[in-house]
C-alpha positions in Angstrom: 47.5 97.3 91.3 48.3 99.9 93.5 44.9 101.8 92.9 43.3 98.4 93.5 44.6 98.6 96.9 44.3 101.7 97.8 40.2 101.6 96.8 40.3 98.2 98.9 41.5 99.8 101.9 39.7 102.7 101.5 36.3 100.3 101.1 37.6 98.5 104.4 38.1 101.8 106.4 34.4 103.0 105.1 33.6 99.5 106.3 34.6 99.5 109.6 34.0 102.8 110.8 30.3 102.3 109.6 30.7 99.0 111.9 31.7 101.3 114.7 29.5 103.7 114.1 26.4 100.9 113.9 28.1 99.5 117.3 28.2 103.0 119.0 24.7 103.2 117.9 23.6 100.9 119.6 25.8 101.0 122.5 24.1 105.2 122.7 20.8 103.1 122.3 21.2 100.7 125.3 22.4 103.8 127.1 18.9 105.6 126.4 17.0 102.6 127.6 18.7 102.2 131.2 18.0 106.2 131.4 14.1 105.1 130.9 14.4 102.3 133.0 16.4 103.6 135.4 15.9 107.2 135.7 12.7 107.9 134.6 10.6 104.6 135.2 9.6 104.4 131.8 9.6 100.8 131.9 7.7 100.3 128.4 9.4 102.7 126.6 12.9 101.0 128.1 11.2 97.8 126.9 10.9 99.3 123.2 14.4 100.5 122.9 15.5 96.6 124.0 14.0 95.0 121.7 15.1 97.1 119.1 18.6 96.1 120.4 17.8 92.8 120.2 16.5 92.9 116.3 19.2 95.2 115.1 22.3 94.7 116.4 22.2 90.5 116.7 26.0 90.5 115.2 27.1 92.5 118.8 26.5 89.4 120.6 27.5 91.0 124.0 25.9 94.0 123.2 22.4 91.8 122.5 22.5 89.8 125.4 22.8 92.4 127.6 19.7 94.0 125.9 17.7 91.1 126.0 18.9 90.2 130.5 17.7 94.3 130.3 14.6 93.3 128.6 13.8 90.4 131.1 14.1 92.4 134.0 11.9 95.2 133.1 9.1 92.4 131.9 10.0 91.0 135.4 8.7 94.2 137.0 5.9 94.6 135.3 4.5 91.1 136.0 4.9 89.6 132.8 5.8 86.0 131.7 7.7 87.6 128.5 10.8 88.1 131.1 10.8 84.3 131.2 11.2 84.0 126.9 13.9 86.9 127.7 15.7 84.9 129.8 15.5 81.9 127.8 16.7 83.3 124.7 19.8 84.3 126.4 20.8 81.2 127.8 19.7 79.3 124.4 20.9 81.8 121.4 23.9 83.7 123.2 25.8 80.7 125.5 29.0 82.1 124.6 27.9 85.2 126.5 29.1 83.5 129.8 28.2 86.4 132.3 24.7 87.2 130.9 24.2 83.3 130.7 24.3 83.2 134.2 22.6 86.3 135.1 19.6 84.9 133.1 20.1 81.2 135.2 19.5 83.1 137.9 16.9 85.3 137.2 14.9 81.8 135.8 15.4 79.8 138.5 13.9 82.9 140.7 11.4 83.0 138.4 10.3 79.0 139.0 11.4 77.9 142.8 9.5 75.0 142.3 6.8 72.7 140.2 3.8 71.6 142.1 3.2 68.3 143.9 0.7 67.2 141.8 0.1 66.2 137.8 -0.4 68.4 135.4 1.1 71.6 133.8 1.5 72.7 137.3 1.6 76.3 138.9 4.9 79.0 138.7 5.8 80.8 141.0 7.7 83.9 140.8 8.9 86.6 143.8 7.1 89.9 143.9 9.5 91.3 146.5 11.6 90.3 149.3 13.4 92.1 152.3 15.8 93.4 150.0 13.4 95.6 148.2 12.6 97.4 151.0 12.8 97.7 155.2 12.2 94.9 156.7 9.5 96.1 159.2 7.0 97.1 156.0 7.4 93.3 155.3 4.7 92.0 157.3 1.6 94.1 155.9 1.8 94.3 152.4 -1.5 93.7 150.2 -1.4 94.1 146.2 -4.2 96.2 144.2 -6.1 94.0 141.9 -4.0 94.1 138.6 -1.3 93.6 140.8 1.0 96.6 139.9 0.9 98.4 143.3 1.0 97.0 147.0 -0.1 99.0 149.9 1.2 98.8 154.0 1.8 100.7 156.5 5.4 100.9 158.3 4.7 99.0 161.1 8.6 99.4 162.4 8.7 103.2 162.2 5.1 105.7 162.3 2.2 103.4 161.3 1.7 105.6 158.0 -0.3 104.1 154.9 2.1 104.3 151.9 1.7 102.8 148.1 4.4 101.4 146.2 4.5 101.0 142.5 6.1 97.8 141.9 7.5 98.8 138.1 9.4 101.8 139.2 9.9 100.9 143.4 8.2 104.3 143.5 6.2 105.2 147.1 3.5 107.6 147.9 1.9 108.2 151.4 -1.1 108.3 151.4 -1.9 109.0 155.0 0.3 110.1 158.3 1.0 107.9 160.9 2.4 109.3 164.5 2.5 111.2 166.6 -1.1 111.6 164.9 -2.6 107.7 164.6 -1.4 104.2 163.8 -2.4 102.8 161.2 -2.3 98.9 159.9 -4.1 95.8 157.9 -4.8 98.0 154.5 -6.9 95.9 152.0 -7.8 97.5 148.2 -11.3 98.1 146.6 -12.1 95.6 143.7 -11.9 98.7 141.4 -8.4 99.9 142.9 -9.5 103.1 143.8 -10.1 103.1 147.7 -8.4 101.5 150.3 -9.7 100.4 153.7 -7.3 100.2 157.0 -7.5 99.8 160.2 -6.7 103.4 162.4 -6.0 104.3 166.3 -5.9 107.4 167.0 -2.9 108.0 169.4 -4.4 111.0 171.5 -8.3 109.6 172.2 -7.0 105.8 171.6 -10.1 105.2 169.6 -9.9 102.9 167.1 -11.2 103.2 163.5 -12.1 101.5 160.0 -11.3 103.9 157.7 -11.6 104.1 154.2 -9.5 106.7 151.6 -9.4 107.1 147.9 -6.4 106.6 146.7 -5.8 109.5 144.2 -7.0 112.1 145.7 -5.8 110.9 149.8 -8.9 112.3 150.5 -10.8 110.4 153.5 -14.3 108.9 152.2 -15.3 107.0 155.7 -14.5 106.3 158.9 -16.1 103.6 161.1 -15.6 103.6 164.8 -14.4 100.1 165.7 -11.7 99.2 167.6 -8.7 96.5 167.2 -10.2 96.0 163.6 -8.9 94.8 160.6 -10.4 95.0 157.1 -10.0 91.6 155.2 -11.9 91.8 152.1 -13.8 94.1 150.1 -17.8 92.5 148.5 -17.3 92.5 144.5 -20.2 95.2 144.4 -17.7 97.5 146.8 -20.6 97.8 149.7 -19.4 95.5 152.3 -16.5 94.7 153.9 -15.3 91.9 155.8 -13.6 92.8 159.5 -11.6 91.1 162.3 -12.2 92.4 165.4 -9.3 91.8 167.9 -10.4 90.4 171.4 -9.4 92.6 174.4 -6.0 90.5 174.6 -3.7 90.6 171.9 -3.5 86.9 172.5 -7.1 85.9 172.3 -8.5 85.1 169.3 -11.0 87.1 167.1 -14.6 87.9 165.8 -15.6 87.9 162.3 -17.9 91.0 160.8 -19.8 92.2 158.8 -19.8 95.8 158.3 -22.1 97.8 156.3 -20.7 101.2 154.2 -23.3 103.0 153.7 -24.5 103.2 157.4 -21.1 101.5 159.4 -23.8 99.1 160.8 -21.9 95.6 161.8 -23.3 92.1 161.9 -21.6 88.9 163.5 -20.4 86.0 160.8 -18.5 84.2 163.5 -17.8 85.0 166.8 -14.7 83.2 166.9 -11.9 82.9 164.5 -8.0 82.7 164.2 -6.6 86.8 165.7 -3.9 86.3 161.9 -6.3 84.3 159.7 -7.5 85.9 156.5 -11.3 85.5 155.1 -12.8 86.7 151.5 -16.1 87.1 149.5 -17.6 84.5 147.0 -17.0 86.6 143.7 -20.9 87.0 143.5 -21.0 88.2 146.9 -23.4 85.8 148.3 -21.6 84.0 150.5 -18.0 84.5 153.0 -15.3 81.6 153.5 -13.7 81.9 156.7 -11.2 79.9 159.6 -12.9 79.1 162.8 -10.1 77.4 165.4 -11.2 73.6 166.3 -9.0 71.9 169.0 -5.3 71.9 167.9 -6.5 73.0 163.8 -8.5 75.6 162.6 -11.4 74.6 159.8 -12.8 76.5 157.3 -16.9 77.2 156.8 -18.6 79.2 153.9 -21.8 81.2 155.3 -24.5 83.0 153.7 -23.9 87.0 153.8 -27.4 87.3 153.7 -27.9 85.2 156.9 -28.4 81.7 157.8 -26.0 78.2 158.4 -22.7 77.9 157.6 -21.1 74.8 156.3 -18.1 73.0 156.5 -15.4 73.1 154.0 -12.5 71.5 155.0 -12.0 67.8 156.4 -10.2 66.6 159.2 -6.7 68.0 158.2 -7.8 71.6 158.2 -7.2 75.0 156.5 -7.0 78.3 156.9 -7.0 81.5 155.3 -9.3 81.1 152.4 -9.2 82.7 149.2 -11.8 82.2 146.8 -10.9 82.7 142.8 -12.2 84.7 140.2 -14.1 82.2 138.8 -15.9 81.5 142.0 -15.3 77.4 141.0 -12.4 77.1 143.7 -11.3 78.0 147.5 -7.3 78.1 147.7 -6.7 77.6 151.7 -3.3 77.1 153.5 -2.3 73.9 155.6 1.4 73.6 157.1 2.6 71.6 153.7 1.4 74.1 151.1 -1.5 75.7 149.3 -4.4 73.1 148.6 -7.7 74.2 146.5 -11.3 72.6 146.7 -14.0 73.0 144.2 -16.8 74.6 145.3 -20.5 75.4 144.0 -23.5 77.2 145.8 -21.4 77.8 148.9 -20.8 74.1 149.7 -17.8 71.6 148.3 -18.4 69.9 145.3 -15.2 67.6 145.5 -12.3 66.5 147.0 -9.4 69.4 148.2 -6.1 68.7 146.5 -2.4 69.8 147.3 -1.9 72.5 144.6 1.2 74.0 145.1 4.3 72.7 147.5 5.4 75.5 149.8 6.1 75.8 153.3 5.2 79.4 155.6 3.0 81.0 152.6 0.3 82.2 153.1 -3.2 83.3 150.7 -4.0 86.9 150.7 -5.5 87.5 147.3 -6.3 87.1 143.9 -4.6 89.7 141.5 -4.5 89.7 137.7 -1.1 87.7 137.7 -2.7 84.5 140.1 -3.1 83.8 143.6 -0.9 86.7 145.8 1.3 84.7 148.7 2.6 85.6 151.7 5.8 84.0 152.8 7.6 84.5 156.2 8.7 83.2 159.2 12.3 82.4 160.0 15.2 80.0 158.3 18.5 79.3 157.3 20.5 80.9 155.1 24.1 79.5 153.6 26.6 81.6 153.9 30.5 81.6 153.7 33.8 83.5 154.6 37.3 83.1 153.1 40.5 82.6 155.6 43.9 81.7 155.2 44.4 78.2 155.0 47.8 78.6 156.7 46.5 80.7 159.5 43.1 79.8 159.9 42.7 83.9 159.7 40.1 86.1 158.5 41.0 87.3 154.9 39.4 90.5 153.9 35.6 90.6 153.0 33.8 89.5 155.6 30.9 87.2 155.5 29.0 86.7 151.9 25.8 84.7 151.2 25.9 81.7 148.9 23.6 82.0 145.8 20.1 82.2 146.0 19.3 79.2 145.0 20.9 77.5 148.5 18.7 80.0 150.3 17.0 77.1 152.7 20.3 75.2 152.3 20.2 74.6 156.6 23.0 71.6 155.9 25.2 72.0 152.9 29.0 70.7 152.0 31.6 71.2 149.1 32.2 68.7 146.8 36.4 68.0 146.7 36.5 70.1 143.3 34.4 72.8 144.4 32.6 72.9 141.8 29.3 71.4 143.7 27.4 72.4 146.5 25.3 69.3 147.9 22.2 70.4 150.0 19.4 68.6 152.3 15.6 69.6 150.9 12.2 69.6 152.3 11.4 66.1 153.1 14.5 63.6 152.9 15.4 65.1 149.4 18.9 65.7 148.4 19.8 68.5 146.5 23.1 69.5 144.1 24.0 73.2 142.9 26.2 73.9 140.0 28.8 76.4 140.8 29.6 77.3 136.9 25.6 76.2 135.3 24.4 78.1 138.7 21.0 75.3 138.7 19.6 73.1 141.3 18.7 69.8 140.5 16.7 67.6 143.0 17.3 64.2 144.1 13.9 62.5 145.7 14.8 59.9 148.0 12.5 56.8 149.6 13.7 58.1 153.0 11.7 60.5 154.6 12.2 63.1 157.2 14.5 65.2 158.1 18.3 64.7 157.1 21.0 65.2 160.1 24.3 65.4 158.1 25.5 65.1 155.0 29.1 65.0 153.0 30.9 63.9 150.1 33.0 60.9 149.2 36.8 61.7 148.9 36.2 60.9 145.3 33.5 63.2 145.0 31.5 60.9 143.3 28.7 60.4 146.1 26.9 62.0 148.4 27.0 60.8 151.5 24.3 61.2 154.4 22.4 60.3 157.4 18.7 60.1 157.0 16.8 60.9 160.0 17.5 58.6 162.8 13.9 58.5 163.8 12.9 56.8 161.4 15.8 55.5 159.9 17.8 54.2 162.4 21.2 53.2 162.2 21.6 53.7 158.3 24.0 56.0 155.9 22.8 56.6 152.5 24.9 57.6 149.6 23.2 59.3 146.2 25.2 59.1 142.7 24.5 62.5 141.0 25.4 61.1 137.8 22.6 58.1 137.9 20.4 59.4 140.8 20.9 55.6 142.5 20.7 55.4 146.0 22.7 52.9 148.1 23.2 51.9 151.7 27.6 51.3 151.8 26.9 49.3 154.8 24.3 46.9 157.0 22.4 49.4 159.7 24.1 49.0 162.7 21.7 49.0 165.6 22.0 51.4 168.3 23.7 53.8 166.2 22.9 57.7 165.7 24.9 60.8 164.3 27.1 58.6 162.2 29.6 60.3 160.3 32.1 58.5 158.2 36.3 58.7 158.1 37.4 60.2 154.5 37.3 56.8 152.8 34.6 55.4 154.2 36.4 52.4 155.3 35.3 53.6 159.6 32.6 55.3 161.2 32.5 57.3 164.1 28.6 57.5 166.1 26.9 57.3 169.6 24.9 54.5 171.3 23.8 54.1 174.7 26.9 53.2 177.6 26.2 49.9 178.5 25.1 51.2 182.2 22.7 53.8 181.1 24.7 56.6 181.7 24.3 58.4 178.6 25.2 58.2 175.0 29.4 57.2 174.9 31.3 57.5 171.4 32.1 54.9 169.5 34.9 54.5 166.4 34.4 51.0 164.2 34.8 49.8 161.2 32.0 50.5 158.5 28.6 48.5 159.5 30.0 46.1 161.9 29.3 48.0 165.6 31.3 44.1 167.4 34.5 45.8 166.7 33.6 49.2 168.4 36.1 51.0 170.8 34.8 53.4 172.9 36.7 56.9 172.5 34.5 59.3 174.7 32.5 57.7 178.3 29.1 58.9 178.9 30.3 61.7 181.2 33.1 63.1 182.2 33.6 64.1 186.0 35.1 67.6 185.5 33.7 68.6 182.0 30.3 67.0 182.3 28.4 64.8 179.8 28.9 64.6 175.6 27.5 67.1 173.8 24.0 65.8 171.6 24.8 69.4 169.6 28.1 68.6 168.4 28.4 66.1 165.8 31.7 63.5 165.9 33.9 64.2 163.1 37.0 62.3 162.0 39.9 64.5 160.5 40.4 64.0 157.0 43.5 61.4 157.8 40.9 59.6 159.9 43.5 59.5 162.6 41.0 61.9 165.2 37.9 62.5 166.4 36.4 66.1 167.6 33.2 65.8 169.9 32.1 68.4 172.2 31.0 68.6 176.2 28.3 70.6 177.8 28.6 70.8 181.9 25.8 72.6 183.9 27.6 74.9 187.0 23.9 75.7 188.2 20.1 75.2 187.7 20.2 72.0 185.0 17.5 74.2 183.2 18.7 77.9 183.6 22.4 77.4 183.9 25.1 78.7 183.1 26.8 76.4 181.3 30.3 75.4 180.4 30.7 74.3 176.6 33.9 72.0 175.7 35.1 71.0 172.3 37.5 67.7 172.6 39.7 65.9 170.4 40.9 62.7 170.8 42.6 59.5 168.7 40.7 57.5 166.8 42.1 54.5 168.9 40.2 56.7 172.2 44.0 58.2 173.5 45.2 61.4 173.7 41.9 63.1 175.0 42.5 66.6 174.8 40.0 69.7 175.7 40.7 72.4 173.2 37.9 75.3 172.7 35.6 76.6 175.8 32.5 78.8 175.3 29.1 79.0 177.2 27.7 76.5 174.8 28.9 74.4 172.3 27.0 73.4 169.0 28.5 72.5 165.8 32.6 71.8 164.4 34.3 71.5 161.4 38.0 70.3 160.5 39.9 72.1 158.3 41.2 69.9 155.2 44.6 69.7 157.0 43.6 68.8 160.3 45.8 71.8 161.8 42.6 73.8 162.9 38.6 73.5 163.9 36.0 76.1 163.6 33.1 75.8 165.9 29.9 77.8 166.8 28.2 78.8 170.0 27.3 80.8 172.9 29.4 83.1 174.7 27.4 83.9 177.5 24.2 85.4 175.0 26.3 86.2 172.2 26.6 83.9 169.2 29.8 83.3 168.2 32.5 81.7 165.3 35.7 80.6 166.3 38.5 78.7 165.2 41.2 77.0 167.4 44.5 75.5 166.5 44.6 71.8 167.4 48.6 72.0 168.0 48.2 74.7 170.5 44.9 75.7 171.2 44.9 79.3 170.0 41.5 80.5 169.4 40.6 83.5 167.6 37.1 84.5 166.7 35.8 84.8 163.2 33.3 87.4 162.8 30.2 86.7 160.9 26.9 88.9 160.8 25.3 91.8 163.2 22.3 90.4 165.0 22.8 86.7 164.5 19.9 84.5 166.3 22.3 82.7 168.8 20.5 79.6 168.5 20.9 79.7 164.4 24.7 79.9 163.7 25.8 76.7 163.0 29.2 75.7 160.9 28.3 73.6 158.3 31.8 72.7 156.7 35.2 73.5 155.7 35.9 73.8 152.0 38.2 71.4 150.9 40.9 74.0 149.6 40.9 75.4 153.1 39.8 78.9 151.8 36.5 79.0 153.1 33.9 78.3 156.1 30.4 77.1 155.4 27.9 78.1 158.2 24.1 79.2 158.3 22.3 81.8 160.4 19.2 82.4 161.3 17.4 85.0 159.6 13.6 86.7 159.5 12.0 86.3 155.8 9.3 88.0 154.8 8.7 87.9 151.0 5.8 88.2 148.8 5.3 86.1 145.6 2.3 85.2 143.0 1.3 81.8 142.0 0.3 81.1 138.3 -2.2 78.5 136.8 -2.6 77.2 140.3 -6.4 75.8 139.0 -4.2 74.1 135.9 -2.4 71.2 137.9 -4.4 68.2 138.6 -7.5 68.8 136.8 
């Protein structure tokens, strides 16, 4: 028996060291693949080693999904939809794996923003780059080769040079200098990847150039004297290419050419189009699409290259920026709700246009092996939040931290009362939910159009509560149940009402209408929906402090026994200032008035859960500012929040209901870069 035993534990000691020695394998082998992905770039051969993780060692469940969240991001970088099966895997096969789970939640839900606006498969989406890969000021220039595995711009925040970036590896090149020598901009690839055109000035003669470079040798192959020009497009047979010439304002708009390589002669397509707009080549090369400004919208026209008219493309609505596909069957164009595609044949339209993919501020610049390349930029919101003591109201350490991703546009947003929700206002009326522990989005459409002006949650946290926009939808609060997706009105509209916001239990509201001598918008408390019973708990104006504030929005406590509201006075010039900014809290029975915080301007407030402080935004003097006051005693102290805010963008949004955090959003410049697949699929 005791022989027995001892060849037993003997087996189970072989056992599991060869268990350790299978799991330290593979642990060495995942180490070997984030050398090749990491250090060397080997993306492929880092690819090869993963999914030999992910074959082999299944049993290692951490040790698989890991590979597998590895795997997804190096198919990620090189383009390919395998990094969404990746992904998927891991949330499906390893949900025990709680951190990788979310990892790949997040990674999918970056991959696919959003589904088109029309039936159908619909088009994907997924992000190239953003500001984060890179310095901002390249952000605003960036053009992909062909099979889409490179981009090319010039640093138009630093010295104008021409660089090329691998997008597998984040590797750069330069490929020519910029100052003190030249400045160089608008690069735009060959159809065979090998050459790219750019526009050049050369800083000592201030000539200005269209030059042309191969790309692996950075040997210069042309240069064609023409100034304020920018290259848009290449002719499939690589013999033409199609330039913008800049008017002699910045301001003005453009001309359209045609410039020949072989000689540099140039011939006029249009003597006017939009000084930003982009234009491209039929893929046969017979004909050029192209913007031409109209009034208050800018149309698009196809014209022969060869010579002769040009016809109309778009209808009444407009376009710009055309891009024609491979095929040469569609034109993708940009209008200010998203990117729309018409069929076309023998240089005229052969149907009706059709919104193809939802998207606001993007913007055709090509088509790449992968789909139809975007540019998206301008300037939003972004959520963000900082943790303070809920017994002091004070700063805790850590500073100011972005919420997820996925609340990126979130320009309204509140907690729910567990935390556990974050309920957002979407493009168009929509209402929109994020799971703190799934880490999705799910989207609520609504009947009610426009924009939405506030929003909160029920004390139960079982709706969402908000104000549609008053525009349109006067006098009316809405509350969504996540669970069903019903909508409901708790109340009548009450005419004359705007910025309604509701006591914790919805049994009051709190809004503005018009003083009954036209003296400006007073604030009102009543009960829910019926406006007879309204007392008036802030006049019109006030003599010393000057009118109410339209920024700041009314806000009971959360014991419903006050109101905040703010004040803006002018001391000068109504229209240059300066101002004086008030924030005011008074009883919900209109006694007690009491000024509390004082800054240049006032915007937007929050209560704290207690009702012992407020945090409010504005401007001190040019600066924007955080700042949360004690109610008892008016003690201010400033929070801080971000370098280089956009005054006019830092708004607080809401104070979580555990009293450890402050929602607000800032204003911030996006510039990001993402391809569109199976756009032609949807709709067809």
């Amino acid at each position: 028996m005791r022989r027995i035993t001892i060849v037993l534990l003997a087996f189970l000691c072989c056992v599991t060291a060869a268990d350790r020695a299978v799991a330290q394998n593979g642990r060495d082998l995942f180490q070997q693949a984030l050398v090749k992905e990491r250090a060397e770039g080997d993306l492929r051969g880092a690819i090869a080693i993963y999914e030999r993780i992910t074959h082999d060692f299944t049993a290692d469940r951490p040790l698989a999904a890991d590979a597998l969240v590895q795997l997804g991001q190096c198919y990620e970088r090189l383009g390919s939809t395998e990094a969404e099966r990746a992904y998927q895997r891991v949330v499906h096969e390893f949900s025990d794996q709680r951190e990788q789970v979310a990892r790949a939640r997040t990674r999918l839900a970056a991959l696919h923003p959003a589904a088109a606006a029309t039936a159908g498969r619909g088009p994907l989406a997924r992000r190239l780059l953003s500001k984060d890969d890179t310095d901002i000021n390249d952000f605003n220039d960036m053009v992909p080769s062909p099979d889409g595995r490179r981009v090319a711009y010039t640093r138009l925040g630093t010295d104008g040079a021409l660089l090329v970036r691998d997008l597998a590896t984040g590797a750069t090149e330069q490929l020519a200098p910029g100052m003190p020598a030249a400045w160089n901009s608008d690069p735009e690839w060959s159809p065979d990847g090998r050459r790219i055109a750019y526009g050049s000035r050369d800083n000592e003669s201030r000539a200005g150039f269209v030059r042309i470079i191969d790309v692996a040798t950075r040997r210069e192959i042309a240069a064609f004297r023409s100034d304020r020009s920018a290259p848009l497009d290449w002719s499939p047979d690589g013999r033409l290419l199609l330039v913008r010439r800049q008017g002699a304002s910045r301001m003005t708009d453009a001309s359209l050419l045609l410039l020949a390589i072989a000689d540099g002669s140039m011939t006029t397509l249009a003597d006017t189009v939009p000084r930003f707009s982009m234009a491209s080549f039929s893929p046969d090369g017979r004909f050029a699409a192209f913007a031409v400004p109209q009034g208050a919208r800018t149309q698009i026209f196809i014209r022969p290259v060869a010579g002769g008219a040009r016809r109309q493309l778009t209808d009444e609505n407009g376009g710009d920026s055309p891009q024609w596909s491979p095929d040469g069957r569609f034109i993708a164009f940009t209008r200010e709700d998203g990117i729309w595609v018409v069929p076309v044949a023998d240089g005229a339209a052969s149907g009706n246009a059709r919104l193809a993919y939802s998207i606001q501020g993007g913007y055709p610049q090509a088509w790449i092996e992968g789909g139809l390349y975007l540019t998206f930029f301008g300037s939003g919101s972004v959520a963000y939040e900082v943790p303070v003591d809920p017994r002091t109201g004070a700063l805790e350490p850590g500073g100011a931290r972005p919420l997820p991703d996925l609340l990126r546009e979130a320009s309204l947003f509140a907690w729910s009362p567990d935390m556990q929700r974050i309920a957002f206002a979407g493009a168009g009326g929509s209402i929109s939910i994020y799971s703190v522990d799934r880490q999705t989005v799910t989207h609520y459409e609504t009947a009610h159009q426009g924009a939405v002006w506030d929003l909160w949650w029920s004390a139960d946290g079982r709706e969402v509560v908000w104000e549609p926009d008053v525009r349109t939808w006067p006098g009316i609060v809405l509350a969504l149940d996540p669970a069903t997706g019903r909508v409901r009105e708790p109340f009548p509209s009450v005419p004359g009402a705007g910025v309604i916001s509701l006591s914790a239990d919805g049994s009051r509201m709190v809004y503005s209408r018009m003083a009954a001598d036209s003296s400006g918008p007073e604030l009102t408390v009543a009960p829910a929906g019926r406006a007879a019973s309204a007392v008036v708990v802030a006049a019109a104006r006030h003599p010393e402090a000057g009118r109410l504030s339209g920024w700041v929005r009314p806000r009971f406590s959360s014991q419903g026994d006050r109101v905040l509201y703010g004040r803006q006075k002018s001391l000068g010039d109504p229209n240059t200032g300066p101002w004086l900014g008030t924030l005011w809290v008074v009883s919900s029975d209109g006694t007690g008035a009491r000024r509390l915080g004082t800054v240049s301007v006032i915007h937007f407030a929050a209560w704290d859960p207690t009702g012992r402080f407020i945090a409010y935004t504005g401007l001190d003097g040019n600066r924007a500012v955080l700042r949360v006051v004690e109610v008892a005693t008016g003690a201010e102290r400033d929070v801080p929040v971000l370098p280089n805010t956009r005054a006019d963008m830092l708004r607080v949004r809401d104070w979580s209901h555990d009293g450890r955090l402050i929602g607000f959003t800032a204003g911030e410049a996006r510039w990001e870069y993402w391809v569109v697949q199976d756009l032609l699929e949807s709709g067809r």
